[in-house]
NUTI-783600 format. One record per residue: residue number from 1; residue in three letters; x, y, z of N, C-alpha, C, CB in turn. Coordinates in Angstrom, 2 decimals, always signed. Each point is the difference from the previous one (the first is absolute). Glycine has a CB too. Layout:
% NUTI-783600
<r NUM, "ala", <X, Y, Z>, <X, Y, Z>, <X, Y, Z>, <X, Y, Z>>
...
***
This chain:
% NUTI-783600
<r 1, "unk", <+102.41, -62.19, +55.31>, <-0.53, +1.27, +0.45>, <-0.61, +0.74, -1.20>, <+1.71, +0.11, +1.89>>
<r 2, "unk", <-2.82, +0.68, -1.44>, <-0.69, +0.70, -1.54>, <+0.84, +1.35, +0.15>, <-2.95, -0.99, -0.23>>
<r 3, "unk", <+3.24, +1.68, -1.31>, <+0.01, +0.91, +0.03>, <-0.71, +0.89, +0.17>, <+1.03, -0.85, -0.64>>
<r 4, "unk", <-0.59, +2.31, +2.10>, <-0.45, +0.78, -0.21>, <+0.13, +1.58, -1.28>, <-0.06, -1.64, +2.31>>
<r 5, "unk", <-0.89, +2.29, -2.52>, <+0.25, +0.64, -1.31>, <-0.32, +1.75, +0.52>, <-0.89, -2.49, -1.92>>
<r 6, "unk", <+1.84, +3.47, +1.88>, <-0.40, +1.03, +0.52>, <+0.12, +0.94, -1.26>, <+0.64, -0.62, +2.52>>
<r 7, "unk", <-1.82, +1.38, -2.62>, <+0.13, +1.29, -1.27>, <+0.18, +1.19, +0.55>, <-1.48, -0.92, -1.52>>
<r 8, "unk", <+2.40, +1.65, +0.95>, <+0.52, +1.47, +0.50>, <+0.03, +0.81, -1.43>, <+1.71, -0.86, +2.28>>
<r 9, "unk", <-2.24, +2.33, -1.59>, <+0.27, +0.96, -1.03>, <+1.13, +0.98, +0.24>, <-2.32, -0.25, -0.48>>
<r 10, "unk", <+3.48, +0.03, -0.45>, <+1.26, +0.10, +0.56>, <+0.50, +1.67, -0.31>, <+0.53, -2.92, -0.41>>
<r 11, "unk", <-1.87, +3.40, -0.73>, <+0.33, +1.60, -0.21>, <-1.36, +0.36, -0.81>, <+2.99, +0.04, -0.20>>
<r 12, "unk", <-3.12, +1.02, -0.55>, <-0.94, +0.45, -0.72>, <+0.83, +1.65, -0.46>, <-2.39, -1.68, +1.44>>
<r 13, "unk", <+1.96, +1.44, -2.87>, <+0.01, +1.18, -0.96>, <-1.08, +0.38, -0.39>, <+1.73, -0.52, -0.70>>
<r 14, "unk", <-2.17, +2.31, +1.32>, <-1.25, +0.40, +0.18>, <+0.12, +1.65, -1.06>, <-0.47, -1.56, +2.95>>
<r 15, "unk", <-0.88, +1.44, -3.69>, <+0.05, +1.29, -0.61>, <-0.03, +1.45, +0.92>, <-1.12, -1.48, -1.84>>
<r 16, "unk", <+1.64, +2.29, +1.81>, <-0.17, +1.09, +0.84>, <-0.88, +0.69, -0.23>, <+1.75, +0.02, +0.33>>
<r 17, "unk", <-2.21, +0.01, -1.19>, <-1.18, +1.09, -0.81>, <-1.22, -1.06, +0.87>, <+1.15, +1.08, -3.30>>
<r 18, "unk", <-1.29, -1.54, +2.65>, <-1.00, -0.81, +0.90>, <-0.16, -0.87, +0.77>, <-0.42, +0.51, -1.11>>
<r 19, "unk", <+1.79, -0.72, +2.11>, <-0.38, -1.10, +0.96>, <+0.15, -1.01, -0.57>, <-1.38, +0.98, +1.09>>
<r 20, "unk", <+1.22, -1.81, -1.93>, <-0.78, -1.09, -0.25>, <+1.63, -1.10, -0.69>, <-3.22, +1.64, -0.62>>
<r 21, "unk", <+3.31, -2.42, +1.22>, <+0.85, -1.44, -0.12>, <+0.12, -0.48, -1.45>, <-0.89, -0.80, +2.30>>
<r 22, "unk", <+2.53, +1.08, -2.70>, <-0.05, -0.75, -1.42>, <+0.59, -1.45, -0.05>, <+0.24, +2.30, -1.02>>
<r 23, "unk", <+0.51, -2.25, +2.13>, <+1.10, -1.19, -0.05>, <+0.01, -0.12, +1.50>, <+1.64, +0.46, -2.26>>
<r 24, "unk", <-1.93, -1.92, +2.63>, <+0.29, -0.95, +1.13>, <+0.99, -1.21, -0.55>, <-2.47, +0.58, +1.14>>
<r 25, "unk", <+3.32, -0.53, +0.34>, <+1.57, -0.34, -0.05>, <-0.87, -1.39, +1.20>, <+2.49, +3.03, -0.45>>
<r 26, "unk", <-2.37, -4.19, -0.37>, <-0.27, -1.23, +1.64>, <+0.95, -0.64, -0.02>, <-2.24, -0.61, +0.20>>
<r 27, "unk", <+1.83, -0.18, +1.07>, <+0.94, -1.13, +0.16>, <-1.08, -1.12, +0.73>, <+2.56, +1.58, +0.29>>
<r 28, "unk", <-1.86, -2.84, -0.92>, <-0.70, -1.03, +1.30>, <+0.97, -1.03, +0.36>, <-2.47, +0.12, -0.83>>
<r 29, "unk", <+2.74, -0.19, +2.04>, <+0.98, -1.00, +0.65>, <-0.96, -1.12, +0.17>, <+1.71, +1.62, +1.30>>
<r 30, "unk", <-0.84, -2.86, -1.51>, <-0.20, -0.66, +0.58>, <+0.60, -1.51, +1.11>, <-1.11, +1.62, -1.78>>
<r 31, "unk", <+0.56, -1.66, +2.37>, <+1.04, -0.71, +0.98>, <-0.83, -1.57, +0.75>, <+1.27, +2.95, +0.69>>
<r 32, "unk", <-0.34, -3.89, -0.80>, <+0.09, -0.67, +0.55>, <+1.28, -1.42, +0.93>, <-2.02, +1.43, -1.55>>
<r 33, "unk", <+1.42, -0.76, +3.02>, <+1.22, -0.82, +0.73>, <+1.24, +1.51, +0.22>, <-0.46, -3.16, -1.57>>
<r 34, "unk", <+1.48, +2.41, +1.06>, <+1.01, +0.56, +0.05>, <+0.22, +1.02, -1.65>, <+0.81, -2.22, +2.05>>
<r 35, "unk", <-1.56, +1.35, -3.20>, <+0.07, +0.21, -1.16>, <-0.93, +1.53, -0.39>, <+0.49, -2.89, -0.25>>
<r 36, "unk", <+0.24, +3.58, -0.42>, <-0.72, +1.26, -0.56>, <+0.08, +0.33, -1.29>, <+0.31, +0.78, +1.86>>
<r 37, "unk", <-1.19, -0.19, -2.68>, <+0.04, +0.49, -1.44>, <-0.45, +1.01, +0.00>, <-0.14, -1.66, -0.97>>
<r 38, "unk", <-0.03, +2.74, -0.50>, <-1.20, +1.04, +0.04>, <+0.17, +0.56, -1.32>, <-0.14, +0.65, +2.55>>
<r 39, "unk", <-0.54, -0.53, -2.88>, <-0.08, +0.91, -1.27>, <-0.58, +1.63, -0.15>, <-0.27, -2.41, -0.71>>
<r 40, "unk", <+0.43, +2.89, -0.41>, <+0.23, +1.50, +0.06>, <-0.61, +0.89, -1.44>, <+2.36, -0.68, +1.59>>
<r 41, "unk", <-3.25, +1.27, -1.54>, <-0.68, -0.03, -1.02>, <-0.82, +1.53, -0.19>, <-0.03, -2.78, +0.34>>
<r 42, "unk", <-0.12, +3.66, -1.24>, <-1.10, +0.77, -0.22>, <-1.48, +0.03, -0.72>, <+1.98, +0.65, +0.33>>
<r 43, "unk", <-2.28, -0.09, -0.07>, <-1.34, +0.41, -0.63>, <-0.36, +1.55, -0.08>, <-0.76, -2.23, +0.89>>
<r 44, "unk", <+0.47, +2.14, -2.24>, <-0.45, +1.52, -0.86>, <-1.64, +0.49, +0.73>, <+1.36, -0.92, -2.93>>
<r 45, "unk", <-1.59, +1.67, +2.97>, <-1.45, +0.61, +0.19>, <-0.12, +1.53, -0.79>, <-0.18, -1.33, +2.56>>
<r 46, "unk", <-1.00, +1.21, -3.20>, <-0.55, +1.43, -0.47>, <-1.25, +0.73, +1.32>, <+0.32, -1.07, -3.10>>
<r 47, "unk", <-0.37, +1.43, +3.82>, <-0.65, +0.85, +0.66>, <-1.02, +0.84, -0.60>, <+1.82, -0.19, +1.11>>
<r 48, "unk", <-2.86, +0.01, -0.62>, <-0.92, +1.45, -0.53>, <-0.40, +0.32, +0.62>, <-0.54, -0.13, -1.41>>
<r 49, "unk", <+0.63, +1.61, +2.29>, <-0.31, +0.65, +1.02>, <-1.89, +0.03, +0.05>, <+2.74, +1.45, -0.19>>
<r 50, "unk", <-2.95, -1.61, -1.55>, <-1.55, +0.50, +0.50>, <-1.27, -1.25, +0.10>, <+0.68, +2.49, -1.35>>
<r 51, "unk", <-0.04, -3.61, +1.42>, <-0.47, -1.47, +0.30>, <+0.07, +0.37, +1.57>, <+1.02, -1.85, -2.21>>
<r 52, "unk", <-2.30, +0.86, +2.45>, <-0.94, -0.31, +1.25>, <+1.33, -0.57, +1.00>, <-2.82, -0.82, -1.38>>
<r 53, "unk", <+3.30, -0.14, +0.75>, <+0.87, -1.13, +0.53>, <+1.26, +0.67, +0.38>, <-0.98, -1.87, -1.45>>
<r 54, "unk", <+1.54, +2.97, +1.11>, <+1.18, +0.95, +0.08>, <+0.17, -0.02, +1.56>, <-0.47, +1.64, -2.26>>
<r 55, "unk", <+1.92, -1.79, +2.52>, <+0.66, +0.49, +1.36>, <+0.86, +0.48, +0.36>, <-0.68, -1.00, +0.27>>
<r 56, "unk", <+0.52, +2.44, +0.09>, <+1.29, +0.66, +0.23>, <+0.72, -0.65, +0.38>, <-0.62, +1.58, +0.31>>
<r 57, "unk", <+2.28, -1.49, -0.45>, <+1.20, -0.50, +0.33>, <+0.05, +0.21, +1.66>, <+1.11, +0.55, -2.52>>
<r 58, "unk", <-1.70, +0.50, +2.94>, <+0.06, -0.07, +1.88>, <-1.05, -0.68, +0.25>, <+0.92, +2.17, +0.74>>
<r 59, "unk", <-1.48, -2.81, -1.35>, <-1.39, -0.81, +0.72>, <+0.57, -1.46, -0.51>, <-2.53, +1.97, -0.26>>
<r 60, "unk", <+3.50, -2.00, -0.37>, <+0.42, -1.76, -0.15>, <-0.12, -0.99, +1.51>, <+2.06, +0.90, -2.05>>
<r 61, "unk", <-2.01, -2.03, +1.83>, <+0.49, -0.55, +0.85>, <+0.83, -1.16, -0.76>, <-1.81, +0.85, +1.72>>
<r 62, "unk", <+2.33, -1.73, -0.91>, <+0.66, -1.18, -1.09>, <-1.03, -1.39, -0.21>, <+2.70, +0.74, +0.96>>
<r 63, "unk", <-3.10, -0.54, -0.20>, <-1.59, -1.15, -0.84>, <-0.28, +0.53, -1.08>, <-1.45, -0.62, +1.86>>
<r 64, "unk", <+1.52, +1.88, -1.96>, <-1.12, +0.38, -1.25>, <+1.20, -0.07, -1.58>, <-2.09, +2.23, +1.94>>
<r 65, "unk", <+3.24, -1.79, -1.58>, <+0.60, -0.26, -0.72>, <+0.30, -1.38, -0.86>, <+0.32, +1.80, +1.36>>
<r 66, "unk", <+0.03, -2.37, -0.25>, <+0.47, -1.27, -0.23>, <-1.53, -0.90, -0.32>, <+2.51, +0.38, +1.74>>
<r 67, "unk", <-3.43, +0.21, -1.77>, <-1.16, -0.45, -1.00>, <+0.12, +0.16, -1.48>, <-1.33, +0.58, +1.78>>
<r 68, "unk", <+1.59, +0.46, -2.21>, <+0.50, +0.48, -1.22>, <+1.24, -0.58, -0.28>, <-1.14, +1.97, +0.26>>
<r 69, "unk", <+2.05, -2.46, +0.20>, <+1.11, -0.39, -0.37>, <-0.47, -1.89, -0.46>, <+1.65, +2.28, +1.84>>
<r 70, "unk", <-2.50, -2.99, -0.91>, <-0.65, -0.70, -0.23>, <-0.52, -0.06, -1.16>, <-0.03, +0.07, +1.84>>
<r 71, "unk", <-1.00, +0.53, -1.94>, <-0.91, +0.32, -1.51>, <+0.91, -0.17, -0.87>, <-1.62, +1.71, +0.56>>
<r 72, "unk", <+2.91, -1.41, -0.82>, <+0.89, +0.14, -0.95>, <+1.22, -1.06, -0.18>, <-0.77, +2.29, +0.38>>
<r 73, "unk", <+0.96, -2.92, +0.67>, <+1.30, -1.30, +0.15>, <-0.90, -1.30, +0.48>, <+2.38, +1.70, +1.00>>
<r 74, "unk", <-1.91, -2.45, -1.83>, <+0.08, -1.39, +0.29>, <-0.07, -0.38, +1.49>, <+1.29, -0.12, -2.05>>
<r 75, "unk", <-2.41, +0.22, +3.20>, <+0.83, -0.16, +1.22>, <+0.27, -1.71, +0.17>, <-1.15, +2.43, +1.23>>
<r 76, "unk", <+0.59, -3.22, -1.84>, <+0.33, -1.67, -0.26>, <+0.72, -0.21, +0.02>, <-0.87, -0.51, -0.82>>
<r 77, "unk", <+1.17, +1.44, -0.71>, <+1.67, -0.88, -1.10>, <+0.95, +0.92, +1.13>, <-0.53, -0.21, -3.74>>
<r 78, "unk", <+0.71, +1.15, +4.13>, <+0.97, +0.71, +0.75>, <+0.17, -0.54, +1.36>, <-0.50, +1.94, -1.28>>
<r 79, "unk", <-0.34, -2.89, +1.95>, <+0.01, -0.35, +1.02>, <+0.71, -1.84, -0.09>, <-2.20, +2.22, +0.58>>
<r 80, "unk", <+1.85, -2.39, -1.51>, <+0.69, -1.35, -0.78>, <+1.20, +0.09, -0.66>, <-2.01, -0.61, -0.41>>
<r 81, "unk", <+2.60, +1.56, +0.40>, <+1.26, +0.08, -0.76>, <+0.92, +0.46, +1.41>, <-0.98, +0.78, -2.90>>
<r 82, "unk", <+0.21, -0.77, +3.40>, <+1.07, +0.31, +1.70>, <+0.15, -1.09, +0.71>, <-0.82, +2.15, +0.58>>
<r 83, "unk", <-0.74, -3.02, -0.65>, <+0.25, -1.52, +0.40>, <+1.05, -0.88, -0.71>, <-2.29, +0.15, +0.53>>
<r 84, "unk", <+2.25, +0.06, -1.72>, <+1.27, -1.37, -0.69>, <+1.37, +0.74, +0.20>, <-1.54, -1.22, -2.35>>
<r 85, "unk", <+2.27, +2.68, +2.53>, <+0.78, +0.83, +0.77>, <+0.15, -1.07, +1.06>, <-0.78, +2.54, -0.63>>
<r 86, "unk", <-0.13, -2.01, +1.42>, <+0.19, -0.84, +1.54>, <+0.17, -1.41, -0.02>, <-1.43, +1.54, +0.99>>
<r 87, "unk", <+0.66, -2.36, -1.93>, <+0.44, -1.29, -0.39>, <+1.52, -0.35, -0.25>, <-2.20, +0.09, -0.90>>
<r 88, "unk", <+2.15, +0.67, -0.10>, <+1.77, -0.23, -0.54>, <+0.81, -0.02, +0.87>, <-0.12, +1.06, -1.73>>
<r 89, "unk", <-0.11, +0.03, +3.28>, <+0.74, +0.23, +1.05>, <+0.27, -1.47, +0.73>, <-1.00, +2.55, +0.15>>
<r 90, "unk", <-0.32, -2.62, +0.09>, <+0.09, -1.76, +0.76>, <+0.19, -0.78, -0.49>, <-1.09, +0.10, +1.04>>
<r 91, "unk", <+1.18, -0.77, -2.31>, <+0.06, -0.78, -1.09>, <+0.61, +0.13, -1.21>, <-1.55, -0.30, +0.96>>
<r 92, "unk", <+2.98, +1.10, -0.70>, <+0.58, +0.17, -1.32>, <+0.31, -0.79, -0.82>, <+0.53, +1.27, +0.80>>
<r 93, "unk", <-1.08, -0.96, -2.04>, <+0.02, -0.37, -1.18>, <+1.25, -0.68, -0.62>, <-1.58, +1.68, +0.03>>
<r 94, "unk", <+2.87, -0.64, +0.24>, <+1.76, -0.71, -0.33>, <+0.01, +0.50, +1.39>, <+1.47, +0.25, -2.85>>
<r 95, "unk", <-0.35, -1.97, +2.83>, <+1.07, -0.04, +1.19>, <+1.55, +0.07, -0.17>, <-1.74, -1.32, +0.86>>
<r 96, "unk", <+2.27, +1.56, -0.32>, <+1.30, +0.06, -0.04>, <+1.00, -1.57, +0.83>, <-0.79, +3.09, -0.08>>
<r 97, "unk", <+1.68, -2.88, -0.78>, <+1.14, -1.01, +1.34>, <+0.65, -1.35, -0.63>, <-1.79, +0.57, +2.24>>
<r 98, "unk", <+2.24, -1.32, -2.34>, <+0.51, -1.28, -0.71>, <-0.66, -1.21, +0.83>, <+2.43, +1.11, -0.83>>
<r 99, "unk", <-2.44, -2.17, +0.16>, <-0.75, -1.34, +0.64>, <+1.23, -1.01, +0.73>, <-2.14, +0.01, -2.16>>
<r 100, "unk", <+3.36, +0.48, +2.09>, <+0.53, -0.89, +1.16>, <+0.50, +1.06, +1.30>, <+0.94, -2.08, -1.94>>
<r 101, "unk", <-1.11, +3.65, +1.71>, <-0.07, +0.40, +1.42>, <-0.44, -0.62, +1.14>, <-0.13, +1.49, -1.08>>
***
């Protein structure tokens, strides 16, 4: 079964003076079968209210975020380090038990 891979923005630390997002809190699960992993991670942002590209904190949505969180994390290596997780699950690495049980 392939893994599916879901990205969530799990909080945000926002300047008050200006609206504008310093710190995104993610997560991305991932799952396959019965098997699940996820990792947990931030990202810094400097905001500048007087850039074109600027978005108030009430006009977010989580696409747009989690674009920027993108721009900034590995989404590959982070999505591959959940696969060999999930690997290890199905295919552990040490076993336990004696050989004349």
């Amino acid at each position: 079964m392939a893994i599916t891979y879901t990205w969530q923005v799990a909080n945000m630390e926002r300047n008050t003076a200006n609206d504008g997002v310093v710190v995104c809190h993610w997560r991305c699960i991932g799952v396959d079968g019965d098997h699940s992993a996820s990792s947990y991670g931030t990202t810094s942002h400097e905001p500048d209210p007087s850039s074109a590209d600027f978005v108030p904190y009430a006009d977010l949505t989580e696409e747009t975020v989690l674009g920027w969180v993108h721009a900034a994390v590995d989404k590959d290596a982070t999505e591959a380090a959940i696969a060999d997780k999930i690997d290890a699950m199905i295919n552990p690495p040490v076993a336990t038990g004696t050989p004349w049980a």
